[in-house]
C-alpha positions in Angstrom: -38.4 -32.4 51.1 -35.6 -30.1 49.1 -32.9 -29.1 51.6 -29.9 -26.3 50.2 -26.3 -27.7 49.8 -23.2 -25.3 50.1 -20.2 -26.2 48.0 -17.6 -24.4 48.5 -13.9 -23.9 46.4 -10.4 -22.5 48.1 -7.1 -22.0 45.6 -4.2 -20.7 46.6 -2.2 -18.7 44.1 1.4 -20.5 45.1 4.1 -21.5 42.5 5.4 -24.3 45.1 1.9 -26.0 45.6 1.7 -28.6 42.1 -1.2 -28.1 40.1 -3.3 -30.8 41.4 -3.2 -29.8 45.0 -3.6 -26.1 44.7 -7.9 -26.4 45.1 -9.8 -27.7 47.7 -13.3 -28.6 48.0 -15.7 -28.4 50.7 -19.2 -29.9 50.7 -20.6 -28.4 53.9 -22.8 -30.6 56.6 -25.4 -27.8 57.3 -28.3 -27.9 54.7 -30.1 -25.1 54.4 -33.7 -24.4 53.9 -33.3 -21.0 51.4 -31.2 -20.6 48.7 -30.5 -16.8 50.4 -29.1 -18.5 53.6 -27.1 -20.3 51.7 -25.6 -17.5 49.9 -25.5 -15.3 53.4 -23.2 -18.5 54.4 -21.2 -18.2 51.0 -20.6 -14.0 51.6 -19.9 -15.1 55.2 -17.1 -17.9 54.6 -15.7 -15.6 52.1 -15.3 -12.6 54.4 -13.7 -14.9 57.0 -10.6 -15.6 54.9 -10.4 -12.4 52.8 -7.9 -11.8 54.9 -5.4 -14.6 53.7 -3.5 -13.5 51.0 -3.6 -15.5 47.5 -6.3 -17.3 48.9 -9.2 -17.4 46.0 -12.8 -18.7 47.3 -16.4 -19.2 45.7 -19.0 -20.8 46.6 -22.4 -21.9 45.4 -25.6 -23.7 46.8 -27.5 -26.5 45.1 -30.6 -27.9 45.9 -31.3 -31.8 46.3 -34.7 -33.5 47.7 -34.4 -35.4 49.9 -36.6 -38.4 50.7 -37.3 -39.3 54.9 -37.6 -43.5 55.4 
């Protein structure tokens, strides 16, 4: 079975953050079953914190099969 994967990337644009802590990624729980929910989730998570200023975000969605035991 191939379940959808969200990853997700958040940078803040901030000259007091150091380099190596100014990105975070998140690997969601959900799994999707279409690559196009997976992109409504991207579009959705991305309008949520348009808000926040210097806040960059992107996501993408990647597909893995999984195997049931």
């Amino acid at each position: 079975m191939t379940k959808i994967f969200l990853i997700m990337v958040f940078c803040l644009q901030d000259t007091s953050i150091s380099l190596e802590d100014t990105c975070i990624k998140e690997i969601t729980k959900h799994q999707f079953d279409t690559i196009e929910e997976c992109k409504q989730e991207v579009t959705r998570i991305r309008d949520s914190v348009s808000h926040l200023t210097d806040l960059y975000s992107t996501g993408f969605c990647t597909s893995k099969t999984i195997q049931s035991t």
